[in-house]
C-alpha positions as CSV (number, residue, x, y, z in Angstrom):
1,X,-132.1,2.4,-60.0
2,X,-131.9,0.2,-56.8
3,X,-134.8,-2.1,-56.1
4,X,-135.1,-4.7,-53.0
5,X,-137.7,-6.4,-51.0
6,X,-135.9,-7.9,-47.9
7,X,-136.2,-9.3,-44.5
8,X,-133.1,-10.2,-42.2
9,X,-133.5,-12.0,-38.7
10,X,-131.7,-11.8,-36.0
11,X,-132.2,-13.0,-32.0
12,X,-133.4,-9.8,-31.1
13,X,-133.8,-7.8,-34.5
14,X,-136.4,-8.3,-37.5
15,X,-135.3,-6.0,-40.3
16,X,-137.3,-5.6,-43.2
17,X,-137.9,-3.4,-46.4
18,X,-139.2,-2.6,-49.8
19,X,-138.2,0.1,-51.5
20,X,-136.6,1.5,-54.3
21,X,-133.8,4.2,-54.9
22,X,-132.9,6.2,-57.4
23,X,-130.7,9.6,-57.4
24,X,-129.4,10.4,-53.6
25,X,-131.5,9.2,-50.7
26,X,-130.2,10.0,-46.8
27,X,-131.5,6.9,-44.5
28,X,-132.2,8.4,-41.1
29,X,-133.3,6.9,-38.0
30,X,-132.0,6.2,-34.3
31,X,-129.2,3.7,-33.0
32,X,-129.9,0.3,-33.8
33,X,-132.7,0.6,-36.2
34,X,-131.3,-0.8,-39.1
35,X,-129.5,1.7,-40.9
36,X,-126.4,-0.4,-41.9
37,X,-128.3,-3.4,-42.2
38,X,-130.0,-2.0,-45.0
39,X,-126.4,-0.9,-46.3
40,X,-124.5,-4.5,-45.8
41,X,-127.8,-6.6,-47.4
42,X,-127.2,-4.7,-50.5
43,X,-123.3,-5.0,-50.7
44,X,-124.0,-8.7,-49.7
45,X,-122.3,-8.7,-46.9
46,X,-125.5,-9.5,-45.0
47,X,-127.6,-12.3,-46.5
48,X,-131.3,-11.7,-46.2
49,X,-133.5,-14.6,-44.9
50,X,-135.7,-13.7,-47.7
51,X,-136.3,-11.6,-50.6
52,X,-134.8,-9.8,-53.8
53,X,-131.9,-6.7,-54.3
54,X,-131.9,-5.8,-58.1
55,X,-129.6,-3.2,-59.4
56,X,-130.1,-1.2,-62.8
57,X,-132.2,-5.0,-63.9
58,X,-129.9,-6.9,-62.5
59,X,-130.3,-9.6,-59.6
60,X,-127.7,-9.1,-57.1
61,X,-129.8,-11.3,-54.7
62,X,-132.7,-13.5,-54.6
63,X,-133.9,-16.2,-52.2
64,X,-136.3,-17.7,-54.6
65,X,-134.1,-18.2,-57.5
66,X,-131.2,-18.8,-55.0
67,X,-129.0,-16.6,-56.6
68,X,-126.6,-14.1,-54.6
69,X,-123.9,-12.7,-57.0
70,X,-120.6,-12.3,-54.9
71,X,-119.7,-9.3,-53.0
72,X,-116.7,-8.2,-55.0
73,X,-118.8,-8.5,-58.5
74,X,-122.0,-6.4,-57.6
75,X,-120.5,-3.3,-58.4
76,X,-120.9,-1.6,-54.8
77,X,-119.0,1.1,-53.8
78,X,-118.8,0.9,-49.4
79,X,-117.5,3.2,-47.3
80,X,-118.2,2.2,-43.6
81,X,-118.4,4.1,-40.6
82,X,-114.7,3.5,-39.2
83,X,-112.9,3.5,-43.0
84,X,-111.6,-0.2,-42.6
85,X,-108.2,0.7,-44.4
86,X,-105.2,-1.7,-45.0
87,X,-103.4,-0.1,-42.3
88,X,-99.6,-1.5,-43.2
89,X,-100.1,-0.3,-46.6
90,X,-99.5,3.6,-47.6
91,X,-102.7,6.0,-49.1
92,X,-101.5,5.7,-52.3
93,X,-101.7,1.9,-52.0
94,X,-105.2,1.9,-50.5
95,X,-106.5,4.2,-53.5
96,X,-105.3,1.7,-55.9
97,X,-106.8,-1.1,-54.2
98,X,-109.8,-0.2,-55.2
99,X,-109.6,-0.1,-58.6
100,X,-110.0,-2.4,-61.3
101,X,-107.0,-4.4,-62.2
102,X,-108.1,-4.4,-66.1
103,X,-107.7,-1.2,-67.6
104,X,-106.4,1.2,-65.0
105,X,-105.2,3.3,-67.7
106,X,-108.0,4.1,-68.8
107,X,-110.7,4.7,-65.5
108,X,-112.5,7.2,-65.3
109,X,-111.5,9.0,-62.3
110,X,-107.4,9.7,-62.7
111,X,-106.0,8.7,-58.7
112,X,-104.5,12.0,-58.4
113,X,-107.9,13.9,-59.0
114,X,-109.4,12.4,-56.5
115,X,-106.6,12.7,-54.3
116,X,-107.0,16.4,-54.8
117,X,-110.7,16.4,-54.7
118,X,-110.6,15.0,-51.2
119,X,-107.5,17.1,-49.4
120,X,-105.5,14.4,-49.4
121,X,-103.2,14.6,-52.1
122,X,-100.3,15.7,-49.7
123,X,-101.0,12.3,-47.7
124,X,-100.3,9.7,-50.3
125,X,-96.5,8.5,-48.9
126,X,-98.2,8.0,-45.6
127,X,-98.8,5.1,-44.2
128,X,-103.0,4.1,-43.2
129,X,-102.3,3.6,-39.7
130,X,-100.7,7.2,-39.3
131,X,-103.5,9.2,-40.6
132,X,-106.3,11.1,-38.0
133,X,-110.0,9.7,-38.5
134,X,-110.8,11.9,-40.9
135,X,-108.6,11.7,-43.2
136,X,-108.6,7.8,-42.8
137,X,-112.4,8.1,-44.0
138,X,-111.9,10.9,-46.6
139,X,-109.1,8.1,-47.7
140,X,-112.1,5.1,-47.8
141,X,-113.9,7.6,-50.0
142,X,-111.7,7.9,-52.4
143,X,-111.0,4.2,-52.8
144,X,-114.8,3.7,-52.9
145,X,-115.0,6.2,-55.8
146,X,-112.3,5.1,-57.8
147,X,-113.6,1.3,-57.6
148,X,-115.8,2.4,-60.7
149,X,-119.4,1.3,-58.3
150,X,-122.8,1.4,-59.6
151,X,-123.8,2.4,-56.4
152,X,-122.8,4.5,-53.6
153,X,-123.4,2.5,-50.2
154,X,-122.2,5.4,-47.3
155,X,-122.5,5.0,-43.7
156,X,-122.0,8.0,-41.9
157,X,-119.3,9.2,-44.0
158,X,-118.8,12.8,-42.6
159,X,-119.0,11.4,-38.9
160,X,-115.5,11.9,-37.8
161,X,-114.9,15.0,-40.0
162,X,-114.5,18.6,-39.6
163,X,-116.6,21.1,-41.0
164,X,-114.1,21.8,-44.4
165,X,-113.6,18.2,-44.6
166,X,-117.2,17.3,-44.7
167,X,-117.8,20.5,-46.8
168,X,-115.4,18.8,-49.5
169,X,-117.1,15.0,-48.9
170,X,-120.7,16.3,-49.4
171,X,-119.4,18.1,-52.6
172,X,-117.3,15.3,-53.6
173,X,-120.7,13.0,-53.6
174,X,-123.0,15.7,-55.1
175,X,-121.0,16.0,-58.1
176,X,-119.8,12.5,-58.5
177,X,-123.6,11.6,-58.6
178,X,-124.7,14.4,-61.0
179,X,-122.0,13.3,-63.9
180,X,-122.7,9.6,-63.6
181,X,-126.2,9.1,-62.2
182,X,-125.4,6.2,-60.1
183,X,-128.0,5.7,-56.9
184,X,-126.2,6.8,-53.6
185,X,-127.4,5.8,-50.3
186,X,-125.9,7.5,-47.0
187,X,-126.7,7.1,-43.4
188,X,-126.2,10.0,-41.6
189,X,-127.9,10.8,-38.1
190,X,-127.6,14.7,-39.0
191,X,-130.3,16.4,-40.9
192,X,-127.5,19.1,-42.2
193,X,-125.6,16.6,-43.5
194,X,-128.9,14.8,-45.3
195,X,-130.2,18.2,-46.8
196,X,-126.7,19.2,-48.3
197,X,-127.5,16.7,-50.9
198,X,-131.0,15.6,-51.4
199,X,-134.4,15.7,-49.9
200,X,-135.2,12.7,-50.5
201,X,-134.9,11.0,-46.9
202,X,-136.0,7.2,-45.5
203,X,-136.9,7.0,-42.1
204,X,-135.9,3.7,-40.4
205,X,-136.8,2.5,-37.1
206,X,-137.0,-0.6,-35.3
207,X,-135.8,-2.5,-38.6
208,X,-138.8,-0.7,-40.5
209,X,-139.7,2.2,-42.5
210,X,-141.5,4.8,-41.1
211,X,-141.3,6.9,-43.9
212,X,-139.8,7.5,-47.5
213,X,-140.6,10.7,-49.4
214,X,-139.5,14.2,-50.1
215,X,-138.8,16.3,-46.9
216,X,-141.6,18.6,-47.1
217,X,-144.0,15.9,-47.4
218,X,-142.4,14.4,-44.4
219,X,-143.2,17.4,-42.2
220,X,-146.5,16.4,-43.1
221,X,-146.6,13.2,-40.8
222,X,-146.1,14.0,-37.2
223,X,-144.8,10.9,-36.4
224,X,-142.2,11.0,-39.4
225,X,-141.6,14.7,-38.1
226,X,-141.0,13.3,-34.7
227,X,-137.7,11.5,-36.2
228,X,-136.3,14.1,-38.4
229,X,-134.4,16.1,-35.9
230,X,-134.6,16.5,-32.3
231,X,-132.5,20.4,-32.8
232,X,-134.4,21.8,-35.1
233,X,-135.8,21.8,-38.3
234,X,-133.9,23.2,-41.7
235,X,-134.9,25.1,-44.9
236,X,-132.4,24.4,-47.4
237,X,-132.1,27.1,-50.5
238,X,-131.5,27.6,-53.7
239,X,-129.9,31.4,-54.3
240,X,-128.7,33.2,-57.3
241,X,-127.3,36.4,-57.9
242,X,-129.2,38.9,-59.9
243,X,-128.3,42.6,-61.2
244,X,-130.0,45.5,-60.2
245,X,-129.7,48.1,-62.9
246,X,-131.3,50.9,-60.7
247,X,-129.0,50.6,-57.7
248,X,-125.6,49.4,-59.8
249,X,-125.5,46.5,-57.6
250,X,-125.6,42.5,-57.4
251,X,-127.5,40.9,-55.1
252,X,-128.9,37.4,-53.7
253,X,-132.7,36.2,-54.2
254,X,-134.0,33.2,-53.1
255,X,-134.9,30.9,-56.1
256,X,-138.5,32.7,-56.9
257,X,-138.5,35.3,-54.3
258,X,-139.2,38.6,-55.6
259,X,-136.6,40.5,-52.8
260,X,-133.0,39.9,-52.3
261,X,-131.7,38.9,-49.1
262,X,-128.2,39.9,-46.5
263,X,-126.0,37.0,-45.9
264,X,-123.4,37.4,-43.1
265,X,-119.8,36.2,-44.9
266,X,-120.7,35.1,-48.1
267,X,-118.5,37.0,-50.6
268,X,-119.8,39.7,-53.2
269,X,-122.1,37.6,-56.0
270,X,-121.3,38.2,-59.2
271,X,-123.8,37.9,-62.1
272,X,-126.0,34.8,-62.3
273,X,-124.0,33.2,-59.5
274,X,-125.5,30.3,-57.7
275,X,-125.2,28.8,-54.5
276,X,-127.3,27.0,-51.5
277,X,-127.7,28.8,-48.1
278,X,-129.5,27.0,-44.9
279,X,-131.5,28.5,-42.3
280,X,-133.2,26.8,-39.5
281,X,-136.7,27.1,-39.2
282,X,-137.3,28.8,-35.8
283,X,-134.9,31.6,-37.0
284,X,-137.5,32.8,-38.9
285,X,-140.2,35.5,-37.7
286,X,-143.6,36.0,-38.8
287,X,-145.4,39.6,-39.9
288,X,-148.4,40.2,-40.9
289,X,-146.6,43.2,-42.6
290,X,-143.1,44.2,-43.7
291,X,-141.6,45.6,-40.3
292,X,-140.0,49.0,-40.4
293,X,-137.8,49.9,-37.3
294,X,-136.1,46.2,-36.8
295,X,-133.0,44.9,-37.4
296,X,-134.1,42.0,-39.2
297,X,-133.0,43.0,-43.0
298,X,-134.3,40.1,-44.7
299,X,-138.4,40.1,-45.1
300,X,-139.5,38.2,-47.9
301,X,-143.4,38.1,-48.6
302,X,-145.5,34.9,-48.8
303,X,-148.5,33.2,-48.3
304,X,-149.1,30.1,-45.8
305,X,-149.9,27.1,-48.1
306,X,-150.1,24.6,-44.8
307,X,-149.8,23.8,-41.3
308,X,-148.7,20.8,-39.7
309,X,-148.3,20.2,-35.5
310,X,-145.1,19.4,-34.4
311,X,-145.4,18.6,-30.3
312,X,-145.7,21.9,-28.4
313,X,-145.2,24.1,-32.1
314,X,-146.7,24.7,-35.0
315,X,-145.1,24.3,-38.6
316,X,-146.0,26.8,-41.2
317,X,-144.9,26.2,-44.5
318,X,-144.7,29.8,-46.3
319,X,-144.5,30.0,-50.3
320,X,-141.9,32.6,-51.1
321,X,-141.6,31.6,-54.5
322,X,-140.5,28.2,-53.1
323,X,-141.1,26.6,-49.6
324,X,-140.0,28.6,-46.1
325,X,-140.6,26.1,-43.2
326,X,-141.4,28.8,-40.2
327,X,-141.7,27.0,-36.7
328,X,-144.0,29.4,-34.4
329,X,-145.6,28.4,-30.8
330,X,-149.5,28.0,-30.7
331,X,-149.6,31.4,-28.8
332,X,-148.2,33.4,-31.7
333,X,-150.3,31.7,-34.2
334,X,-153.5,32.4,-32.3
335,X,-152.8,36.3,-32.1
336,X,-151.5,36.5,-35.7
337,X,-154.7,34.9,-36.6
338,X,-152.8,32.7,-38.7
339,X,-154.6,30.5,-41.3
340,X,-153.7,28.4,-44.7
341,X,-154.0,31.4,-47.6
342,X,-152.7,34.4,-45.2
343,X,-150.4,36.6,-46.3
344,X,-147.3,37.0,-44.6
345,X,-143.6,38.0,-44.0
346,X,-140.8,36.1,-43.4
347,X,-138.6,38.3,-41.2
348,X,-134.5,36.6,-40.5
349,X,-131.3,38.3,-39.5
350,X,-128.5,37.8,-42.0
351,X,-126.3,35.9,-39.5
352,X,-129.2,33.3,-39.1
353,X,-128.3,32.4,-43.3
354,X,-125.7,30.0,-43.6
355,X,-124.1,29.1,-46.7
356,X,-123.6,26.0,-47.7
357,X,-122.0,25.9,-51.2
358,X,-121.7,27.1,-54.9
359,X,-124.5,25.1,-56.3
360,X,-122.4,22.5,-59.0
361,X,-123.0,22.5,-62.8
362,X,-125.2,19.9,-63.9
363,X,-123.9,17.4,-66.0
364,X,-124.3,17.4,-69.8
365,X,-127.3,15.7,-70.9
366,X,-126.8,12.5,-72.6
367,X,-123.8,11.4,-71.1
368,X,-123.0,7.7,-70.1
369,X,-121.4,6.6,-66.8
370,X,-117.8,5.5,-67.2
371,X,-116.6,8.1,-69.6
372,X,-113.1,9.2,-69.7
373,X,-113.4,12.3,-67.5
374,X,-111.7,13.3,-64.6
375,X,-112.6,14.5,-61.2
376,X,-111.4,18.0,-61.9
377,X,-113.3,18.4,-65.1
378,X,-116.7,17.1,-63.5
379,X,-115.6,19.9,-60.1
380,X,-114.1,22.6,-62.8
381,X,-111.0,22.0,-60.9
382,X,-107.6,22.9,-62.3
383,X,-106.0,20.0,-63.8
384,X,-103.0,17.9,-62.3
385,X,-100.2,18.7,-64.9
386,X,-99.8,16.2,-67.2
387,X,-96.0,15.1,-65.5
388,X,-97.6,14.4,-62.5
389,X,-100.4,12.3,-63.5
390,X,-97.9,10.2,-65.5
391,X,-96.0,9.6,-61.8
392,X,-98.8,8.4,-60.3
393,X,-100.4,6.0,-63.5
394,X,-97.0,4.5,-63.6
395,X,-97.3,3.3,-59.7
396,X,-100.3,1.7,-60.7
397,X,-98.9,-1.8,-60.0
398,X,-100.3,-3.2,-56.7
């Protein structure tokens, strides 16, 4: 758990907070407001003019006591917005450089793993300065990873990276985060990118909070709703496939629904498969009754359990068996007769679903951070044979 209470001045900038993190929280919020701020105060690279930063009970910072533990012995894993590699030196090098001198043997993540994990295996002879922007930061991740960190510090890490390459970041994270439970923060100015791994989202602007909470509760504040996306707003959902014996078929439901849904592209489900899908909010149709002669396939039933104003719309929030956020105009509602307790539909085209990505195995109960696992056991990767993982353990010696 991450704990602080901080203010940092500048001429023109008063930045304060007090919160505290635990799991995966995105930190939203406009240009300027204080986003990496919050990120550099906690790796220390940024001294607040007053207050405390405590990680998992212990005092990484505090003006009272006047203590401030140095940068390289918090235990904070950075990855900044333009990857800030050792350009002269090769990837390989750079992914070393990150880890612990004592004990490289035996770290948890093997090099090569990661190397895999991230798409850049094939990139490890090359030297920093040659490498596109997205590898460059998928590189920085890797470093950051294998520095062993107690926390995840992440500014815009997917910013410069195309869609597989974030796809393979966001997973990277997910997972990494599920097996060892350390607190990951990460800026990101994309709602997408936030939702692919939590819903628990902090709202800065203006150096202060506007909001920290779960995403539905969120789209109960206008003026937090105002700041979570100016294109639209997202439903993010759980699927899993399910047997029918009646038709001889396998099909997707939407965690609790009681109807399967179409999905343009996604592959044939097999039994119990599970993966995450995303759909944006004004995709979604209204019916006061399951329609016959349209083209929308997917109508799942529901009942409206609120309504919140967002400027010129309205935002119903539908219970499917879990939330459906449904943006309609004040028009629409008013002839629907729509109310809080109606009973609806929730009509979508299956090109309107997007998936996402197989939802990842929890972690074992029970299990302590730093463990001798690698990368490919936590993604249920296939391994690096063993000849190759002795190649790179025995280049282990910058």
């Amino acid at each position: 758990m991450l704990s602080l209470d901080v203010q940092v001045k500048r001429q023109a900038f008063d930045f304060s907070l007090c919160a505290t993190f635990d799991g995966i929280t995105a930190v939203m919020g406009p240009s300027g407001s204080g986003k990496t701020t919050l990120l550099h105060a906690i790796a220390g690279l940024v001294k607040p003019d007053r207050g405390c930063v405590q990680l998992h009970h212990h005092v990484l910072h505090d003006t009272q006591q006047r203590v401030s533990v140095p940068i390289h012995q918090r235990g904070v894993g950075l990855v900044f917005q333009d990857a800030r590699l050792l350009p002269h030196l090769t990837v390989h090098r750079n992914l070393v450089y990150g880890m612990p001198r004592q004990d490289r043997h035996e770290q948890p993540f093997e090099l090569m793993d990661v190397a895999q994990s991230l798409g850049i295996d094939h990139l490890l002879d090359q030297r920093a300065a040659t490498l596109s922007g997205g590898q460059q930061q998928r590189v920085a991740m890797g470093r950051a990873i294998l520095s062993q960190p107690r926390v995840l510090l992440l500014d815009e890490p997917c910013a410069a990276l195309d869609h597989r390459s974030r796809a393979r970041v966001l997973a990277l994270i997910q997972r990494v985060h599920q097996r060892w439970r350390i607190p990951v923060l990460m800026v990101c100015h994309h709602l997408r990118d936030a939702l692919s791994l939590t819903s628990k989202i902090l709202l800065i602007t203006e150096g202060q909070p506007v909001a920290h909470d779960d995403y539905h509760a969120l789209l109960a504040d206008a003026a937090a709703s105002a700041h979570l996306s100016t294109d639209g707003l997202l439903n993010v959902l759980p699927v899993r496939a399910k047997s029918n014996n009646a038709t001889h078929s396998t099909g997707w439901f939407v965690e609790g629904a009681s109807r399967s849904i179409s999905i343009t592209g996604m592959h044939t489900p097999t039994a119990h498969e599970q993966a995450t899908v995303m759909i944006r909010a004004d995709d979604i149709a209204l019916s006061l009754a399951p329609a016959e002669f349209v083209s929308m396939r997917n109508q799942l039933p529901g009942t409206i359990s609120s309504v919140h104003q967002r400027g010129d719309r309205l935002l119903c929030l539908v219970d499917v068996g879990c939330k459906l956020i449904v943006e309609v105009t004040d028009l629409s509602f008013g002839d629907l007769d729509l109310a809080v307790g109606k009973r609806v539909w929730c009509l979508f085209k299956s090109c309107a679903v997007e998936y996402m990505a197989s939802t990842p195995r929890a972690s074992a109960p029970g299990i302590a951070p730093h463990t001798n696992a690698s990368v490919s056991q936590v993604l249920g990767e296939t391994r690096v044979p063993r000849r190759d993982r002795q190649v790179v353990r025995s280049s282990n010696r910058y």
